[in-house]
N, C-alpha and C positions, 0 to 999 in steps of 0.2 A: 498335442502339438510338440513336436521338437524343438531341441535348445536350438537351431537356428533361425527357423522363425521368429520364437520366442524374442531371440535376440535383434531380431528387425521388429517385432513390434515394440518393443521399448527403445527402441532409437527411434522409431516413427512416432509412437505415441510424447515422448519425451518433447521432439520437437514442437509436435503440434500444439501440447501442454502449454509449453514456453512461448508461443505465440499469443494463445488463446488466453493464457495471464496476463500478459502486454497489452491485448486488447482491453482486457475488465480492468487493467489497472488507468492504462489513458482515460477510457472510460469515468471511473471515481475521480482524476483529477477535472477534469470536463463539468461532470454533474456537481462537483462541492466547489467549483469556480464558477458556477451561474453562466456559464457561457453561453452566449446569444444565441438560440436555435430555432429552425422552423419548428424544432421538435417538441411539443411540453415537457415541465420537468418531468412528469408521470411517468412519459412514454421511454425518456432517456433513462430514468432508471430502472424501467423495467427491464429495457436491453441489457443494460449492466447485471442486472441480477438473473436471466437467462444466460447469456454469456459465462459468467462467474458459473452457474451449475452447470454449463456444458467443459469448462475447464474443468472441473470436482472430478467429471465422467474420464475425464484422456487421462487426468494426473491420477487416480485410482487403478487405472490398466495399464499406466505405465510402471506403476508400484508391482503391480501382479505379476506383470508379467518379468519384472526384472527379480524378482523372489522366488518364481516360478522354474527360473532359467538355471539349469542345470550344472551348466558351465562353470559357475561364479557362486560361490557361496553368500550369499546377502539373507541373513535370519528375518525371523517375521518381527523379532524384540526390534530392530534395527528403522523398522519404519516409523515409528515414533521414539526412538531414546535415540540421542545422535551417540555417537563414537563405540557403537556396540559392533561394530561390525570390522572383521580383519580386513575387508575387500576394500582399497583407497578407503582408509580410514575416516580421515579428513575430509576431502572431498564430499565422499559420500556422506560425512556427520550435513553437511551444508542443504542436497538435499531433504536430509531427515526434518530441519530447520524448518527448510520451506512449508513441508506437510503440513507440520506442527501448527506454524502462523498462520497457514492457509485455513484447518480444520478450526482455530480456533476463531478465525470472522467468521466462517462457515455457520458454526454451532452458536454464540451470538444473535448473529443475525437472523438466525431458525429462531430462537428466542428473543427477539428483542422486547415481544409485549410486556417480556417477565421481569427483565432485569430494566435498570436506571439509561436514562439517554446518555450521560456521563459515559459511563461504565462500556456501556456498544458504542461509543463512538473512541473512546481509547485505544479498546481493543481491535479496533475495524483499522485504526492508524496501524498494526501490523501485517494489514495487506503489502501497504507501500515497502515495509520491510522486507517481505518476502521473496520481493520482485527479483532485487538485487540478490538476494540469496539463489532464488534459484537459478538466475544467470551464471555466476559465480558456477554453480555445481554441473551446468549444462558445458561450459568451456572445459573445464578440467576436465569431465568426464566424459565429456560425449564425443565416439571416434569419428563421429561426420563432421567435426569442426576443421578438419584438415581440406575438406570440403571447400571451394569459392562460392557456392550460392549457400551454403549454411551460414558463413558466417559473414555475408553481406546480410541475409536476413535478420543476424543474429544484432549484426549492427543497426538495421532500421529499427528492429526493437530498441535498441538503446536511444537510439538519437529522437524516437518518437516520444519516449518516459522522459528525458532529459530534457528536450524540449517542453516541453507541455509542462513539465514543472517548472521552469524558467518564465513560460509565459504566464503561467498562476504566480508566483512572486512577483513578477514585476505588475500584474492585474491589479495586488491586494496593495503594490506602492500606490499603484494609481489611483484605486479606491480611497484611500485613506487622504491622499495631498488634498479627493475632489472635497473631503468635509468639509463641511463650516466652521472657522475659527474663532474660536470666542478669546477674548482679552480680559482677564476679571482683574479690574482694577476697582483696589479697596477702595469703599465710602469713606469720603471724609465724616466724620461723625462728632458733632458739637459736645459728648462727655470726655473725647477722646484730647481735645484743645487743652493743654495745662493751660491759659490765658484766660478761658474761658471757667475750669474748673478753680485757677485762683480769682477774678471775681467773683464767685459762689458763693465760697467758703467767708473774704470780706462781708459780703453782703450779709449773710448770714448769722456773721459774728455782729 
């Protein structure tokens, strides 16, 4: 394959990437805010977990083929160790980020039976961090962002993440106001009465 293709399928797989994360990421907020669906929870997160390995597939040949690509020097060290790479240094570290947080719910969640619910659901919380990261590295780096229908897309992904996180905070305000409020007011208590404890002690003497 030549470096110009090359070079169209890591802008095409890139984007696709960034969509198809947007998708698994509204997704996870959706499935862990209980949101009201014809769907079972079963079935919703089995989409999510389909979805999520068909992102694993674009964001892997996106990787390839930007490594691949002739053009641009990008090392193989550089897809997991960020700042190893002379090519948009920075930038590019942002991608390497994403990978890393990506791989690492990835592998997790392939193991969940093995490790603690704790522990996978910590680390499953670095999905949501990735998202923004790899936004982040998709604008800086990506030459179709000069584009109007990239970064209108680029934009409904945000406003989609953004949204749907705004309406889970305010779901879990509303959760919480709907509980039952209890008022624990201390028992008066008959040992508690000096009045009562110095008759006693009279009596007694």
């Amino acid at each position: 394959m030549s470096s110009v293709n090359l070079w169209y399928a890591t802008r095409a797989t890139g984007i696709v990437a960034l969509v198809l994360l947007t998708v698994t990421t509204s997704l996870g907020i959706l499935t862990a805010g209980r949101v009201k669906s014809t769907l079972p929870a079963f079935a919703r997160a089995d989409i999510h977990r389909r979805i999520s390995a068909l992102t694993a597939v674009f964001l892997a040949i996106h990787v390839l083929t930007s490594v691949l690509d002739s053009y641009v020097h990008i090392g193989w060290l550089s897809i997991v160790v960020p700042f190893t790479s002379s090519y948009h240094t920075f930038w590019l570290a942002f991608g390497t980020i994403a990978v890393d947080l990506f791989l690492a719910v990835a592998i997790t969640s392939v193991l969940r039976r093995h490790i603690s619910a704790r522990t996978w659901r910590a680390v499953h919380w670095l999905a949501y961090l990735s998202w923004p990261v790899a936004v982040a590295h998709g604008l800086a780096m990506g030459t179709d962002t000069k584009l109007n229908w990239v970064l209108g897309l680029v934009a409904a992904c945000i406003a989609s993440v953004l949204g749907l996180t705004a309406w889970r905070i305010y779901d879990m305000a509303r959760a919480r106001d709907r509980l039952p409020r209890t008022i624990n007011v201390p028992r008066w208590s008959i040992r508690s009465d000096p009045r009562v404890n110095a008759t006693t002690r009279e009596a007694r003497s």
